[in-house]
BAFI-3210 file (N, C-alpha, C; in Angstrom, 3 decimals, decimal comma, padded with zeros to 6 digits):
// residues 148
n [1|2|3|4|5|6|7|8|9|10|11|12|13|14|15|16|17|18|19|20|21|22|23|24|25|26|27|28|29|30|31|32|33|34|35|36|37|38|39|40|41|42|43|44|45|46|47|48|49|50|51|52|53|54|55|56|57|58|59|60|61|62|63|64|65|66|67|68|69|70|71|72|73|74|75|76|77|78|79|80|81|82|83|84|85|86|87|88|89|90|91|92|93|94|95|96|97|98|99|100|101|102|103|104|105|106|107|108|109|110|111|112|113|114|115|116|117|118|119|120|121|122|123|124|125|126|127|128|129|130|131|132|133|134|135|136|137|138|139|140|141|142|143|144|145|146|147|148]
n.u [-058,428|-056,376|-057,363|-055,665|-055,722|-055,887|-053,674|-051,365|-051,691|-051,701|-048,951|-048,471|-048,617|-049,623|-052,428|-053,027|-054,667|-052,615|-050,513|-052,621|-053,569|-051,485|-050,746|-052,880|-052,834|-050,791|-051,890|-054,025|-052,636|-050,743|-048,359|-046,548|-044,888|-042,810|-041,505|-041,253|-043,212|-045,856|-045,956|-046,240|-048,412|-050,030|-050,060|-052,023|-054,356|-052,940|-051,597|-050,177|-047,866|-045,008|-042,493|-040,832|-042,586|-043,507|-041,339|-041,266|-043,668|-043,716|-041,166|-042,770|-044,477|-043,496|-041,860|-043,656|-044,892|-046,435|-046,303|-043,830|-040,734|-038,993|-036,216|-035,785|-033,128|-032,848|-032,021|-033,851|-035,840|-038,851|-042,521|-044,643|-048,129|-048,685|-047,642|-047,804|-045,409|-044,349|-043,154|-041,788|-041,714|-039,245|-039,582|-037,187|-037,148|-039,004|-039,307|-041,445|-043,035|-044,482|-046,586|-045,743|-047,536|-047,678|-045,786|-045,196|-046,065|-044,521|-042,281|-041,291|-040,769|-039,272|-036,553|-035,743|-035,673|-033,256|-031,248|-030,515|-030,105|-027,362|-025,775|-026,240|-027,811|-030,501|-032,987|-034,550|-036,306|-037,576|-037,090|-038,110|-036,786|-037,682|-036,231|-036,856|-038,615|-041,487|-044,887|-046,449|-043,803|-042,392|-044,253|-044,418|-041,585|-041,413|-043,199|-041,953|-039,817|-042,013|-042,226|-040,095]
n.v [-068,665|-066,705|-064,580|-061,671|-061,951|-064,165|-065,720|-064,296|-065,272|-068,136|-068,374|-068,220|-065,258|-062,802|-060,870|-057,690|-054,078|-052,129|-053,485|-054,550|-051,974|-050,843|-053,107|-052,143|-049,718|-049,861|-052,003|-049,891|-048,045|-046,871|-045,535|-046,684|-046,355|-045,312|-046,620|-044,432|-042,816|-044,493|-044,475|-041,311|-041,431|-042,778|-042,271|-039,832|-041,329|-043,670|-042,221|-043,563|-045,189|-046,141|-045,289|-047,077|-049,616|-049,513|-049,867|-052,934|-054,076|-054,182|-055,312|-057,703|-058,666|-058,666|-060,553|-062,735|-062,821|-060,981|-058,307|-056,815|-055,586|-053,032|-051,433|-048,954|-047,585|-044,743|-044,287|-045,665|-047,734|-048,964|-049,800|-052,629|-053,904|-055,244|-058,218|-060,741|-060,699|-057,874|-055,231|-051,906|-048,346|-045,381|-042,184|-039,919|-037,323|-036,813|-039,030|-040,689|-043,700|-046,442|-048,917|-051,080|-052,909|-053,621|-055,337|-057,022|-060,374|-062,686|-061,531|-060,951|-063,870|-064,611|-063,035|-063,782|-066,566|-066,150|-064,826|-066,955|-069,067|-067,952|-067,504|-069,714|-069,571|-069,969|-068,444|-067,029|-064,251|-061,832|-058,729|-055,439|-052,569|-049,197|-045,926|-042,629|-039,186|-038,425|-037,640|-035,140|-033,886|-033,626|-031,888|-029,541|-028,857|-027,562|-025,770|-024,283|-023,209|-022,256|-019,644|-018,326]
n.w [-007,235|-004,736|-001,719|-001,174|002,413|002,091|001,351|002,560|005,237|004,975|004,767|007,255|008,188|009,996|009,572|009,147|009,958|008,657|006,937|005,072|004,512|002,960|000,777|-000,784|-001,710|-003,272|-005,167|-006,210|-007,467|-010,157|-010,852|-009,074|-006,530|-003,979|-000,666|000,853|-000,375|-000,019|002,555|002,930|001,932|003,066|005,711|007,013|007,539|009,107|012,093|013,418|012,270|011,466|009,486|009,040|009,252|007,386|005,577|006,492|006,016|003,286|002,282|002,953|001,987|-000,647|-000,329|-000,379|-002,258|-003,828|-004,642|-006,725|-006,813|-008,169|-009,824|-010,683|-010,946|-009,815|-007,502|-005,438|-004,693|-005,953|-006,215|-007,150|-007,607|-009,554|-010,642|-012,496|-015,644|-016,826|-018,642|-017,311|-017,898|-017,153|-016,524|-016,992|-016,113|-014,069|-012,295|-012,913|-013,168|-015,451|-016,539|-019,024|-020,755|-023,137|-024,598|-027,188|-027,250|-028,556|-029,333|-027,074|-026,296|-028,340|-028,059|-025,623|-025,955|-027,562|-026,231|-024,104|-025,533|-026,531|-024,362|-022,559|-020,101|-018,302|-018,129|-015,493|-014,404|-015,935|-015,861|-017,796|-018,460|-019,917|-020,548|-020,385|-021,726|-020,016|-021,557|-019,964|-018,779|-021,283|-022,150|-020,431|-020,649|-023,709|-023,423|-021,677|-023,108|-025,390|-024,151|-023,507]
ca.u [-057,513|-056,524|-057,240|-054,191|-055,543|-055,529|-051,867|-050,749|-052,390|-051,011|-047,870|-048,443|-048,011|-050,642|-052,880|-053,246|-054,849|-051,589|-050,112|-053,708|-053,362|-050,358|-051,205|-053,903|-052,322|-049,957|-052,736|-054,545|-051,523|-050,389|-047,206|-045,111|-044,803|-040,836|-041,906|-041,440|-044,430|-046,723|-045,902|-046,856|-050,164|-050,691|-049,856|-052,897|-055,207|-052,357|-050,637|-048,937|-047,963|-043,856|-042,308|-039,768|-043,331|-044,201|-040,438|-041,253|-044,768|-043,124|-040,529|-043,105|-045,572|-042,342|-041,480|-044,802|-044,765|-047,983|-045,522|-042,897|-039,707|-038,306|-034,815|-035,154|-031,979|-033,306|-031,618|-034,604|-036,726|-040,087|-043,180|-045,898|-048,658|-049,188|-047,070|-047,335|-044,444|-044,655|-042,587|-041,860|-040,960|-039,027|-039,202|-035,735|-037,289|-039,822|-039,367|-042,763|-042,961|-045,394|-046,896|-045,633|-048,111|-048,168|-044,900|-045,554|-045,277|-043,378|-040,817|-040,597|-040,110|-037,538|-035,272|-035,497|-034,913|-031,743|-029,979|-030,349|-029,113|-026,046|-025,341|-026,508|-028,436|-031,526|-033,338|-035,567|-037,380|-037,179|-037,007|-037,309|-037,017|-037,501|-035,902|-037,428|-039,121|-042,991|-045,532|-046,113|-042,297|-042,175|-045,642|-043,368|-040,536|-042,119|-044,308|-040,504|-039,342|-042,393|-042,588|-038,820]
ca.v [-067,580|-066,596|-063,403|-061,279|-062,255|-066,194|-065,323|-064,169|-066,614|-069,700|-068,637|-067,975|-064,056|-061,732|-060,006|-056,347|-053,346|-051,243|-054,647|-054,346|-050,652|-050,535|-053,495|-051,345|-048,314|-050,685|-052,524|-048,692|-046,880|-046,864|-045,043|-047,969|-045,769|-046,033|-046,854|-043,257|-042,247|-045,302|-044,014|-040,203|-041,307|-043,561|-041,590|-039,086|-042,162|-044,088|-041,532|-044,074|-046,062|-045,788|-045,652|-048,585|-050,793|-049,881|-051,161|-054,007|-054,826|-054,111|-056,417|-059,471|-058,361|-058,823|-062,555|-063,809|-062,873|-060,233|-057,501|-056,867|-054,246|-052,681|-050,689|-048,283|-046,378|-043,516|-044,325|-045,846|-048,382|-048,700|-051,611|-052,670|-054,719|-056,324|-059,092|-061,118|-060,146|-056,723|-053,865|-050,361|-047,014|-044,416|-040,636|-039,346|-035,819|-036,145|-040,281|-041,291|-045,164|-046,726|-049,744|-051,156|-054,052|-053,723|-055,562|-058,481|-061,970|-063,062|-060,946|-061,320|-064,849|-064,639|-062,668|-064,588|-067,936|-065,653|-064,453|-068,184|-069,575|-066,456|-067,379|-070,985|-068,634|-070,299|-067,203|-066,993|-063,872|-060,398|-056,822|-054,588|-050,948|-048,264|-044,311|-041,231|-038,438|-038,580|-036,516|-034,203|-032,849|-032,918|-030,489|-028,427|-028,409|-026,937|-024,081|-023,108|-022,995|-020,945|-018,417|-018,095]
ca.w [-006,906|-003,415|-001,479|-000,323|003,153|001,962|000,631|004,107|006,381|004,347|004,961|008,773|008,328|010,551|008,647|010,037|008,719|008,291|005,825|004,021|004,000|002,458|-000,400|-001,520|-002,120|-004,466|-005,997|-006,925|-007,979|-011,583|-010,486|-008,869|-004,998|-003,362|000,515|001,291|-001,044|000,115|004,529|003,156|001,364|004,628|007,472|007,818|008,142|010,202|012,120|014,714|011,784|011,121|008,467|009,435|009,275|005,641|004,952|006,750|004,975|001,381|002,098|003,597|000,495|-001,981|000,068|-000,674|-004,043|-003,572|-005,424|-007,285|-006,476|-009,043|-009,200|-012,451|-011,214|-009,555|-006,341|-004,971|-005,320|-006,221|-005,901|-008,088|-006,879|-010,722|-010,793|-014,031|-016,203|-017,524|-018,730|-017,105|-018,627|-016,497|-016,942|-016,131|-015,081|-013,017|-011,961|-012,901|-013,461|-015,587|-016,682|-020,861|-021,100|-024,735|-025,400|-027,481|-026,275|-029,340|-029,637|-025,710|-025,968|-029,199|-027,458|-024,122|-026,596|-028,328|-024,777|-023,543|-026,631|-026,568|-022,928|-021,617|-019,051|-017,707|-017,081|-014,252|-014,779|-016,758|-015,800|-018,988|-018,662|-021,170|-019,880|-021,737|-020,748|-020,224|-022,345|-019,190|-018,758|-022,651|-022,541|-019,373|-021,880|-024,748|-022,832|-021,486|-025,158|-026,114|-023,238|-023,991]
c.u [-057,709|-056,556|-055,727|-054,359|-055,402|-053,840|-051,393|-050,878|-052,063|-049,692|-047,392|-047,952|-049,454|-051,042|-053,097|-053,573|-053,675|-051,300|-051,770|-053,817|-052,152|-050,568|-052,113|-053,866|-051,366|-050,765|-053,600|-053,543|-050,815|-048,744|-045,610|-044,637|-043,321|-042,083|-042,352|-042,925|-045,804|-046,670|-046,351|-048,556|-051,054|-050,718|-051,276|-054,305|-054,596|-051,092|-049,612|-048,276|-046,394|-043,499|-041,477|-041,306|-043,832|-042,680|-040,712|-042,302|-043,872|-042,103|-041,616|-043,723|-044,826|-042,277|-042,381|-045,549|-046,609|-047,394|-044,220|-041,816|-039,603|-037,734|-034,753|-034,017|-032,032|-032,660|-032,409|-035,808|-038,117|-040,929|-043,948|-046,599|-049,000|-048,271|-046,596|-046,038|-044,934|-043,221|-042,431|-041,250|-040,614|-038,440|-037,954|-035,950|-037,900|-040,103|-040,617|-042,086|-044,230|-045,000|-046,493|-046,449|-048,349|-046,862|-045,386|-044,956|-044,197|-042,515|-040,452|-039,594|-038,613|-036,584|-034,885|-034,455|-033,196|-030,597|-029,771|-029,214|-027,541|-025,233|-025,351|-027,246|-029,947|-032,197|-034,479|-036,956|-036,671|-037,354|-036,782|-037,341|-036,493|-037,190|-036,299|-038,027|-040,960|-043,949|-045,613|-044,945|-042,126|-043,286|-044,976|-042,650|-040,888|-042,707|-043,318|-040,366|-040,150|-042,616|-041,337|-038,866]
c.v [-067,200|-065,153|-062,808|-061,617|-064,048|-066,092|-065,903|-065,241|-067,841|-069,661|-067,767|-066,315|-063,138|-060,852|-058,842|-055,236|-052,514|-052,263|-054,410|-052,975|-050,678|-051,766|-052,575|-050,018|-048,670|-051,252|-050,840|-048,410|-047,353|-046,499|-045,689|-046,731|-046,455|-046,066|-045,185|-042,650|-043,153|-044,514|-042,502|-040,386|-042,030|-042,844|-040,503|-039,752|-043,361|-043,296|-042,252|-044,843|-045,528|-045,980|-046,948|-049,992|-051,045|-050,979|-052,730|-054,769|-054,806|-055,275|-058,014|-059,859|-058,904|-060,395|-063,129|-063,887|-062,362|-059,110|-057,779|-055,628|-054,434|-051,353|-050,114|-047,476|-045,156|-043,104|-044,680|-046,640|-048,744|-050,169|-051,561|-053,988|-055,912|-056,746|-060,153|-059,950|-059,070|-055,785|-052,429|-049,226|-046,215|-043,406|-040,627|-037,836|-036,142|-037,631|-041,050|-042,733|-045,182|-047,859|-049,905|-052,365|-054,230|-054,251|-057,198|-059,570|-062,528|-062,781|-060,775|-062,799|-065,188|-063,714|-063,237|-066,112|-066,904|-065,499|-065,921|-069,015|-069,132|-067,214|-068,595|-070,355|-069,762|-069,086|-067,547|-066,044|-062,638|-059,425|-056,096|-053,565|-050,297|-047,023|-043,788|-040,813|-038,325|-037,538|-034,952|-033,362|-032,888|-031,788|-029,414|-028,048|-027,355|-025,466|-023,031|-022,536|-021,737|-019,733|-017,587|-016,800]
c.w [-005,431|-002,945|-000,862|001,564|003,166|002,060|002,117|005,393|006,186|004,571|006,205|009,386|008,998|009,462|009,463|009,173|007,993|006,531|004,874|003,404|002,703|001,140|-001,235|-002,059|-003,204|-005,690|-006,699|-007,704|-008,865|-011,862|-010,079|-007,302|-004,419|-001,701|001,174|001,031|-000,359|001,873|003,942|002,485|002,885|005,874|008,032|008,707|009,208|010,714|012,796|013,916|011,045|010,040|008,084|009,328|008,261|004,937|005,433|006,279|003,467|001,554|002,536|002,052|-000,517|-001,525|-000,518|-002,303|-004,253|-004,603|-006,052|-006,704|-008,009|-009,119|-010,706|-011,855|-010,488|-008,013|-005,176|-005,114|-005,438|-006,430|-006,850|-007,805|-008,231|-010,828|-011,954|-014,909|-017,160|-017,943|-018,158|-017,668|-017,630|-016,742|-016,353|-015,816|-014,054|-012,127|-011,856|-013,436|-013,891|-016,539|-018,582|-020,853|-022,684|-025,225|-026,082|-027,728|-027,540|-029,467|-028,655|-025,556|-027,132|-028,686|-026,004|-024,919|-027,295|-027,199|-024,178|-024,551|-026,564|-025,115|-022,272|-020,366|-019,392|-017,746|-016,411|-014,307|-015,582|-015,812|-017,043|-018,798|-019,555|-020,171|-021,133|-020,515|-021,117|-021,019|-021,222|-019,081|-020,069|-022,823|-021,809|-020,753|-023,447|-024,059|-022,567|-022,338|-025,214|-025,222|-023,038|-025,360]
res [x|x|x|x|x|x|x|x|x|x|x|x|x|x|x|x|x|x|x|x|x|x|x|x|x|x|x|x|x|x|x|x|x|x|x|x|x|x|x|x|x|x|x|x|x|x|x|x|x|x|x|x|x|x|x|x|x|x|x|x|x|x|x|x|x|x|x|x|x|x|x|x|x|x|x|x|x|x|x|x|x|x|x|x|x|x|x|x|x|x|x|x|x|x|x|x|x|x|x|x|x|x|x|x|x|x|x|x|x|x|x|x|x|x|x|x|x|x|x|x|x|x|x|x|x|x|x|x|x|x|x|x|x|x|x|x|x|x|x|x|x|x|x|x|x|x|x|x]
***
């Protein structure tokens, strides 16, 4: 297995700390960070560090196949540094993103074999997203209710 500076360097891309900064705040974060969120967690330790250069790491990071984007809807899109095929759930209050690794592979791959079958579709890769609202804004919701 190769390091994210092997990654980069094989495919003749400067490694720099900002581009390492900014993987690592992807690789921690459970959340899935839009660019905006990744330049305000970054900026107090790189203040000269624009925000036009996090779009431009997130997009090299996404080329080289270090992350993933992903577009739940929200008007904005969001990264995730775990790559193997997964699942995300997105709150529709409060736009948390998170990780569904618990879907199981069988009933992944019988409905991949059913839509191919349905369609002559090749598919390439998945995106699944689940919308609901997260236990947090359902615990908000409720406290309203009872203070109501």
């Amino acid at each position: 297995m190769h390091t994210v500076e092997e990654i980069l360097r094989k495919k003749k891309i400067k490694v720099t700390p900002q581009r390492m900064a900014v993987y690592s705040i992807l690789k921690k974060s459970k959340f899935h960070p839009s660019v905006e969120m990744i330049y305000q967690k970054l900026k107090p330790d790189y203040p000269a560090m624009s925000l036009a250069t996090v779009y431009k790491t997130v997009d090299i990071l996404k080329k080289v196949g270090l992350i993933q984007e992903l577009n739940v809807g929200d008007g904005g899109l969001r990264y995730d540094a775990q790559v193997k095929p997964h699942s995300h759930i997105y709150c529709k209050k409060c736009g948390k993103v998170v990780d569904v690794n618990h879907f199981p592979g069988e009933l992944q791959d019988s409905l991949l074999k059913k839509i191919e079958e349905e369609t002559g579709f090749d598919i390439l890769f998945v995106q699944l997203y689940f919308f609901g609202t997260c236990p947090e804004c359902n615990n908000n919701k409720k406290l309203l209710k009872a203070s109501s």
